[in-house]
C-alpha positions in Angstrom: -58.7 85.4 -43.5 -60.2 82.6 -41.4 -61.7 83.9 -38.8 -63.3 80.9 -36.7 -59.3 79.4 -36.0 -57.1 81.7 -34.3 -53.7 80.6 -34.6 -50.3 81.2 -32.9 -47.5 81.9 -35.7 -46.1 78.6 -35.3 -49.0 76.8 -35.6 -50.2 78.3 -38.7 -47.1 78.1 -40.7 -47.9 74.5 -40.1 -51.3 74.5 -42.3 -51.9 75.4 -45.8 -50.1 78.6 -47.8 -53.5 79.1 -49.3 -55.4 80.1 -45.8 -54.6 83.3 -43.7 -55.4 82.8 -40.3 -56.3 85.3 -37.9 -52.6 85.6 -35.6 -53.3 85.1 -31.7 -50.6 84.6 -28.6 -49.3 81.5 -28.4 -51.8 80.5 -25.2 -54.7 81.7 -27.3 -54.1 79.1 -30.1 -56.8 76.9 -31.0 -54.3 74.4 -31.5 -51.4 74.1 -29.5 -53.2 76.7 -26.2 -49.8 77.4 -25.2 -47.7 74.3 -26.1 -45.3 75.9 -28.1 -44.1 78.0 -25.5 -42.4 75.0 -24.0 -40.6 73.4 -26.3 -37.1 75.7 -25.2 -37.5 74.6 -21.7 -38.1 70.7 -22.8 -35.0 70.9 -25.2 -33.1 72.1 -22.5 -34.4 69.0 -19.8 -33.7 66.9 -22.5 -30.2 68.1 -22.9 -29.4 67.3 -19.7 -30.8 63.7 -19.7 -29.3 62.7 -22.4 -25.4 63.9 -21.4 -25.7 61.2 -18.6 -25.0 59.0 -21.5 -22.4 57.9 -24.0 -24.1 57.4 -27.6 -23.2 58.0 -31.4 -26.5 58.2 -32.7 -30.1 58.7 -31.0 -33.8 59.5 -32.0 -36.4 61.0 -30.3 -39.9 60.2 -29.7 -42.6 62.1 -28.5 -46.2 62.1 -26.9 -48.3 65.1 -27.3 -51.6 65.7 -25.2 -54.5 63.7 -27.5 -56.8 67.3 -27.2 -54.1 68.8 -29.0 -53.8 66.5 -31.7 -57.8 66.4 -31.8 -57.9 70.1 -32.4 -55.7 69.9 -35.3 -57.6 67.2 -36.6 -60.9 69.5 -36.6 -59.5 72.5 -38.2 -57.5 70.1 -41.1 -61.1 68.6 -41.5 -63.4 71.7 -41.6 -61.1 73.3 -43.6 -60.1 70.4 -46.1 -56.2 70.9 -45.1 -54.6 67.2 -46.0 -50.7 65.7 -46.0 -48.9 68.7 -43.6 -47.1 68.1 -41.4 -48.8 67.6 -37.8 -47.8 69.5 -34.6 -46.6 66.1 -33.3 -44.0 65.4 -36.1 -43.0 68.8 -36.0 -42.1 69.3 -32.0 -40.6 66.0 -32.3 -38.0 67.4 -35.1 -37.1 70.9 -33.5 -36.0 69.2 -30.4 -34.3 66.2 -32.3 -32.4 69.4 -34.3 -31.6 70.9 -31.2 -30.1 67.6 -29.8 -28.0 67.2 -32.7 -27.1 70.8 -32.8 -26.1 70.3 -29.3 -24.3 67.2 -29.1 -23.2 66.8 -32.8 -24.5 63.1 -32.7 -26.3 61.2 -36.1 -29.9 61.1 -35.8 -31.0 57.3 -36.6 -34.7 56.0 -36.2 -34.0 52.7 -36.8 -31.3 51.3 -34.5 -30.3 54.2 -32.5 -27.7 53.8 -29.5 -30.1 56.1 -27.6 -33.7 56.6 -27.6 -35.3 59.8 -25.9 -38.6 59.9 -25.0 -40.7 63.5 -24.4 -44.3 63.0 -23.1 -45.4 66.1 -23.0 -48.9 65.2 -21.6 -47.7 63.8 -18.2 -44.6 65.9 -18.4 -42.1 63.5 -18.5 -39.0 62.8 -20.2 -36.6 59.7 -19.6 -34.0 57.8 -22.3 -32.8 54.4 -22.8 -29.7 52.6 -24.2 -29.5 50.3 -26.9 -27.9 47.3 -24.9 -24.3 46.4 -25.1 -23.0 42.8 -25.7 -19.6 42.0 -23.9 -17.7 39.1 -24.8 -14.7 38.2 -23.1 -13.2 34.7 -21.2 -13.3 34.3 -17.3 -11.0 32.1 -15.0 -12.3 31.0 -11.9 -11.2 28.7 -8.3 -12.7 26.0 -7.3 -15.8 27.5 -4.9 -16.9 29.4 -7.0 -20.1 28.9 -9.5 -21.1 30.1 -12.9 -24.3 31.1 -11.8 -26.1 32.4 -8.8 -27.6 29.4 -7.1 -31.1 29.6 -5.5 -31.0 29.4 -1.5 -32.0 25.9 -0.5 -34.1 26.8 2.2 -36.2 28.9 0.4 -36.4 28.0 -3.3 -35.2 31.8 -4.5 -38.6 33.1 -2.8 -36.3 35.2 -0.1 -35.7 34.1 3.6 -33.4 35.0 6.6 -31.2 32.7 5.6 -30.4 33.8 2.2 -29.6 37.1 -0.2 -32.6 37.7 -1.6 -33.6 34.3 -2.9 -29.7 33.1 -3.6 -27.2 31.2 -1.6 -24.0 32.7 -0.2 -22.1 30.8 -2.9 -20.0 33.1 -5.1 -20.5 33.1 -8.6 -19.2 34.4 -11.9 -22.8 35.8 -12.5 -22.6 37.7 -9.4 -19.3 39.2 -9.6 -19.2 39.5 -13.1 -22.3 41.4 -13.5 -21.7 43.4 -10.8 -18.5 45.0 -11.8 -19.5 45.7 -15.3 -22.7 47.1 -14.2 -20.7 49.6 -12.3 -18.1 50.3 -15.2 -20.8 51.1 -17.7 -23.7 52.4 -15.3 -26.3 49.2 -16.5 -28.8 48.6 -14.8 -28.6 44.8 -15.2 -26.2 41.7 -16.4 -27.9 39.0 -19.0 -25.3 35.8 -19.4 -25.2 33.8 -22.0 -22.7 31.2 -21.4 -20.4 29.0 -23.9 -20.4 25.9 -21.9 -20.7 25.4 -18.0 -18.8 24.0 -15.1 -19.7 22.7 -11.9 -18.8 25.1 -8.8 -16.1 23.0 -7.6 -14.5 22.9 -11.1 -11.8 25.1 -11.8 -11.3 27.1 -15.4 -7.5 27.7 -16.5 -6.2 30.1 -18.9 -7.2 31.6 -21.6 -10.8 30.9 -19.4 -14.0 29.7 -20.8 -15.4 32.5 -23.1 -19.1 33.9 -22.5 -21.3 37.1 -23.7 -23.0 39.3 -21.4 -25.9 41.8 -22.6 -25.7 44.7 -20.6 -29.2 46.6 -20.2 -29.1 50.6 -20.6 -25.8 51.4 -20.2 -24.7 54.7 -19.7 -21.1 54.0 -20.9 -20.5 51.9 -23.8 -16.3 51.3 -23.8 -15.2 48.2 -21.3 -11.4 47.7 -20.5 -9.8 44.5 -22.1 -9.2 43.0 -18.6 -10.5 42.7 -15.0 -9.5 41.1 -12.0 -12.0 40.3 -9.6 -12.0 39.2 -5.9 -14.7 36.6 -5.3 -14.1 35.4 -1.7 -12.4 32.4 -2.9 -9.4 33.6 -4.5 -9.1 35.9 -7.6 -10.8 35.6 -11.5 -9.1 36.9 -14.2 -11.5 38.2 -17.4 -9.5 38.9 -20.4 -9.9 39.7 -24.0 -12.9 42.1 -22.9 -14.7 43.8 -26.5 -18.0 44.9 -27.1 -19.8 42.9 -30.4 -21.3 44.6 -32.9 -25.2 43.7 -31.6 -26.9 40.9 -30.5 -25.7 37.7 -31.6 -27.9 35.3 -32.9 -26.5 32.3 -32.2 -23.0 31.1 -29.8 -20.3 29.4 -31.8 -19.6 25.9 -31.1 -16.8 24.9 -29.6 -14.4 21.7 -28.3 -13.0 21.7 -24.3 -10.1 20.0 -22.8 -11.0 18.8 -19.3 -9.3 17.3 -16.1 -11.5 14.7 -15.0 -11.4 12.9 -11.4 -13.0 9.7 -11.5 -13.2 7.0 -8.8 -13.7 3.4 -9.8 -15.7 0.9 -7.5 -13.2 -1.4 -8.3 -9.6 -2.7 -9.4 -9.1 -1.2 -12.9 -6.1 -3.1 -14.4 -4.2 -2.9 -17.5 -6.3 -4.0 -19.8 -9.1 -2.3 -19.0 -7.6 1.2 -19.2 -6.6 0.4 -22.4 -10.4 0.1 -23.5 -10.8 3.4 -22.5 -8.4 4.5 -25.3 -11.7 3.4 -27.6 -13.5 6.8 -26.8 -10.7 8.6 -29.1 -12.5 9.9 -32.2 -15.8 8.1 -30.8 -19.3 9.7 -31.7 -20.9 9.4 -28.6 -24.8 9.2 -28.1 -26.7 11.4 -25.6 -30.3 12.5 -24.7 -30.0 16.1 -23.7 -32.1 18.2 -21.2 -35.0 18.6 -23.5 -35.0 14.5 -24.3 -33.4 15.1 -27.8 -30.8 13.0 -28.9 -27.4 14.2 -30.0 -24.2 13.3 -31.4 -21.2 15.0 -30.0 -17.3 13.7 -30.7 -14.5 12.8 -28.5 -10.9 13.9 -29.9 -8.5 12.3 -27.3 -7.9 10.9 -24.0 -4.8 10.2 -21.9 -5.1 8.6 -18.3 -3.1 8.1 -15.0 -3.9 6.1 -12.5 -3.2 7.9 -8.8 -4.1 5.1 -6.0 -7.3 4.2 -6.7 -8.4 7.1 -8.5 -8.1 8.2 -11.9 -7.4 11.2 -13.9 -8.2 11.8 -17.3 -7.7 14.5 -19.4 -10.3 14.4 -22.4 -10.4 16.9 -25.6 -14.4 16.5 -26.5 -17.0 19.1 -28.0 -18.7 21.3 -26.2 -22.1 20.3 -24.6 -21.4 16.9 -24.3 -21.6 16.4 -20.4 -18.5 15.2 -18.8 -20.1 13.4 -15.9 -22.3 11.7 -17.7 -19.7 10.7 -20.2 -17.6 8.7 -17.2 -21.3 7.4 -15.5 -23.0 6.1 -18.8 -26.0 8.1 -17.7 -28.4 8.3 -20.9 -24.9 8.4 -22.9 -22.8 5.9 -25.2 -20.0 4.8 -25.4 -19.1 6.2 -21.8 -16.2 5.4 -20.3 -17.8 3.1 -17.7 -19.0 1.3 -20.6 -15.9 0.6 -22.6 -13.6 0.0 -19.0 -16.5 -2.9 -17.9 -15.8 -0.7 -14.8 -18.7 1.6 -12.8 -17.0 5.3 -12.6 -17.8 8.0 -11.1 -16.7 11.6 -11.9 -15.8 13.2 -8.4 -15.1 16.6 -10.1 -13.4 18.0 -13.3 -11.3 21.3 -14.3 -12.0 23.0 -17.8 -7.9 23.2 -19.0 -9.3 24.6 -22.5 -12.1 25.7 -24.5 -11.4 26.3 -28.3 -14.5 28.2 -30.2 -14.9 26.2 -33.6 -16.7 28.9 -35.7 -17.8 32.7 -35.0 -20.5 34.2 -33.5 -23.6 34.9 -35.9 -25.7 38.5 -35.9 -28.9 39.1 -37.5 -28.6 41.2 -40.6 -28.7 44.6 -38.2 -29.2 45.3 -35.0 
């Protein structure tokens, strides 16, 4: 019997077969002083956090006072005990069994839905969701933005003028996020947007199609469609599903759009016919980050209207439609080909057609 290490019975079924250790109360433990006398009531906070959420599988970690795990160093090393299993490893599995025992949910380490973590040295215990991707396709009126715009005054910095560093516009950001924050109890929206559109544009059905991470949701099932109220009429999101992770990439895709151009001049007969050039055209553009690409255009129809003309073009997606009737940085464009200087006053998005899926890493 080892006399110098006095150990609670927990404790010492953790150490070697081969050593009998003198049995103390569990306070009187040179190990855990006590600590084992918790665990019940921690499995039982932990319980409780962890019904706030929805989840299939979870894991738990867990942070134990560094004295503690210093004490069972010494003994192990004075008394030659190597490869058992440490206090650490084993309060972290008795309240991971009791959470399964409880719930009936699949313990996974590696890609849990839910992640518990019990720090036992500050006495703390909080959880957090795997995020959930939403795809689905939004309509939206004219007035009303994709994105949150910063308030002009003050740069998004915050002022009297503004809301909180954003303009009063509504946008699909804004209204989006917020409704499926409240759905699935998130505590924040991340778009990722197939396309874009300006604010005075508006998107027909189906409606352009975008992803939206959703950060530590407590829910993870969304309904297949919303309607939304945005201040300037209603949005429609359809065709709502959660993917199967994070995707690693957004499909590419083709757009119809309605656009309104205005010609500083006369544009007769034969120059609208020039425009029927851009049909099956690979146009040249320098993008944002000063790269050149090559995107396609499908078709074209026009009408003239006054002095202003509509178009409707069928194109690939990224290939920017006002710079497509200007010539800016782009060619062929449609100023180009007419011999005519247009301008695109606005444009509608009629269609957007996704040419290939979405791509995922291998898991996640």
């Amino acid at each position: 019997m080892d006399r110098e290490f006095s150990l609670c019975r927990t404790c010492a079924k953790r150490q070697s077969d081969d050593i009998d250790f003198v049995t103390a109360r569990a306070r009187e433990c040179f190990i855990c002083q006590g600590l084992t006398l918790r665990i019940p009531a921690i499995e039982r906070r932990v319980i409780r956090q962890v019904r706030r959420y929805d989840f299939r599988t979870f894991s738990v970690g867990m942070i134990i006072p560094s004295e503690v795990q210093e004490r069972e160093d010494k003994l192990r090393s004075d008394l030659q005990i190597r490869g058992m299993e440490t206090i650490k490893s084993q309060t972290a599995k008795e309240v991971t069994d009791f959470v399964r025992r409880q719930t009936g949910k699949r313990v996974d380490r590696m890609h849990p839905e839910l992640t518990v973590l019990v720090d036992i040295a500050r006495d703390e215990i909080s959880a957090s969701a795997k995020s959930l991707f939403v795809y689905g396709r939004y309509t939206k009126p004219k007035g009303v933005s994709q994105r949150r715009e910063f308030c002009e005054e003050c740069s998004g910095r915050g002022c009297n003028q503004c809301n909180g560093g954003y303009s009063d516009v509504p946008s699909m950001e804004e209204v989006l996020g917020r409704r499926l924050a409240k759905i699935l109890h998130s505590s924040r929206a991340k778009f990722t947007w197939i396309g874009s559109e300006d604010s005075d544009s508006t998107v027909y059905p189906p409606g352009r199609p975008f992803v939206v991470e959703m950060k530590d949701p407590k829910h993870r099932k969304v309904p297949s469609h919303l309607s939304l109220v945005t201040g300037k009429g209603r949005t429609q999101v359809t065709g709502t599903k959660v993917l199967r992770g994070k995707p690693v990439s957004i499909p590419p895709f083709v757009f119809k759009t309605r656009a309104f151009m205005e010609p500083l001049q006369e544009l007769d007969t034969a120059r609208l016919l020039q425009l029927k050039k851009i049909r099956g055209a690979k146009v040249q553009y320098r993008n944002n980050k000063g790269k050149t690409v090559f995107k396609r255009v499908y078709s074209i129809s026009t009408e003239k209207k006054g002095r202003s003309l509509v178009a409707e073009i069928k194109l690939d997606g990224g290939l920017p439609v006002k710079r497509l009737v200007s010539g800016e940085s782009v060619s062929p464009s449609l100023s180009e080909l007419s011999g005519v200087s247009l301008t695109c006053r606005r444009f509608d998005i009629l269609r957007v057609w996704e040419s290939g899926p979405f791509r995922f890493a291998a898991r996640t």
